[in-house]
C-alpha angles and dihedrals in degrees: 000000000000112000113245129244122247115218125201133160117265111267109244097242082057084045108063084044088050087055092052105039086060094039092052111022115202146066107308100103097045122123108213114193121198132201129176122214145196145201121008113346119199101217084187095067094031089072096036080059089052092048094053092046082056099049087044095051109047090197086067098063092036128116124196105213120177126249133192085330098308119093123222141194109258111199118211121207110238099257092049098059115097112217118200114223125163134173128214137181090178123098129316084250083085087074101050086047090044098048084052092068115138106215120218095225090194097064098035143179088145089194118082130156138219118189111192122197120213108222100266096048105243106080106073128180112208110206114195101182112185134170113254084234081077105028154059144173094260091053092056087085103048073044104057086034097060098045092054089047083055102042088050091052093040090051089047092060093248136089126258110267099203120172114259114275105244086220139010121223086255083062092055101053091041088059097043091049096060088037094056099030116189135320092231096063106073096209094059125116081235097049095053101044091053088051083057099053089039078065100042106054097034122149091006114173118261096227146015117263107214118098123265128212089231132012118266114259121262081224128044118223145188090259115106148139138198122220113205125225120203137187129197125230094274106054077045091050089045093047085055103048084049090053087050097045098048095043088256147136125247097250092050099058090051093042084052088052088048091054100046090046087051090058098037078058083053105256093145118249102276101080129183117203131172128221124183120226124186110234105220099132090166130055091222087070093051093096096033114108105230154115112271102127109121127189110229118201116236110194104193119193107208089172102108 
């Protein structure tokens, strides 16, 4: 007897990510994450392990096909989701390319696996590459966690034995969209909370206003690079004793320095910043893989 599929509209927050990965098809939302091994590594049960992870989280073995203009989650039984895993002893150049994988999201699974050998056979690379539409940085930990759980078990000749998920991510989009309800009744939670954020962030400027050392690309692209700030014990110490002083936290005294040294660059005094938060309102979702992160709009006024 074949399993059936379970079928559940997208969350929002899978939504909005649906609408730009087909609007923009590549790379650019996919989550690598990269583990380094050593001694002997069992691929075997390595990808025993990966196969249990993606039994265990159903946003792993879901595919989100389109219907009638509106995607759903599709929602694979274990058995019928195929899961990519492929083995090199070549160059580290495997992974770039690997990392660079576009997903069909219509077909699913968004999980796939590259395990790379250093010549000598004792040095290994794991690459778990997933689609931001199942995944977020919060869930990297219940993740990792599981899969050495699994590979421990797998190694060991037996299968992993993990306690029930009180909820699966289906469950999650389900609840949020009767929660929430739709934009076009004017009653709904969702309705008025748009009509909040229409207000709040009324008239902003198009752009900002400090000066750049190139002019932004017509295009956006999958090319990027982070620059690390970092501050000694005593700046952190100094921050700290400000936060204290003024009745604040610690991340709103830095987000206020941000915004002063923004308009000090001469990005004007209405200043949009955004701030991530993760979107687990609810301790049953803390070990679910998913995708739950939200970015929140902090329009700062420096002007007094």
């Amino acid at each position: 007897m074949t399993a059936s599929v379970h079928t559940a509209p997208l969350s929002f927050h899978q939504r909005r990510l649906w609408f730009l990965a087909r609007a923009e098809p590549g790379p650019a939302y996919n989550i690598p994450v990269v583990l380094r091994l050593r001694g002997h590594l069992d691929v075997a049960a390595l990808r025993a392990a990966l196969a249990d992870v993606v039994h265990r989280h159903e946003v792993l073995r879901t595919a989100y096909p389109e219907a009638d203009g509106e995607p759903r989650q599709r929602i694979l039984p274990p058995g019928e989701a195929p899961l990519t895993v492929s083995a090199s002893t070549g160059t580290a150049e495997v992974l770039d390319a690997a990392a660079r994988h576009v997903f069909d999201l219509t077909a699913g699974p968004p999980i796939r696996a590259t395990v790379w050998t250093q010549p000598g056979g004792d040095e290994h690379v794991l690459l778990v590459l997933i689609h931001h539409i199942a995944c977020d940085g919060w869930s990297l930990a219940p993740l990792t966690r599981d899969l050495a759980a699994a590979y421990r078990a797998r190694v060991a000749g037996g299968a992993p034995s993990f306690p029930e998920l009180p909820v699966q991510y289906a469950d999650f989009a389900e609840w949020q969209r009767d929660v929430l309800g739709t934009a076009d009744d004017p009653d709904s939670l969702l309705a008025r909370q748009l009509g909040y954020w229409h207000s709040a962030l009324a008239d902003l400027p198009e752009e900002a206003g400090f000066p750049a050392d190139r002019p932004p690309p017509f295009h956006s692209g999958a090319e990027g690079a982070s620059v690390p700030v970092r501050l000694g014990p005593r700046a952190h110490q100094g921050l700290l004793d400000l936060a204290a002083r003024s009745g604040t936290t610690l991340f709103m005294a830095v987000h206020a320095a941000l915004a002063a040294l923004l308009t000090r660059m001469g990005g004007g005094t209405d200043l949009p910043l955004g701030t991530v938060v993760a979107g687990r309102s609810d301790e049953a979702l803390d070990d679910l893989v998913g995708f739950f992160v939200n970015t929140l709009v902090l329009r700062t006024d420096t002007s007094g």
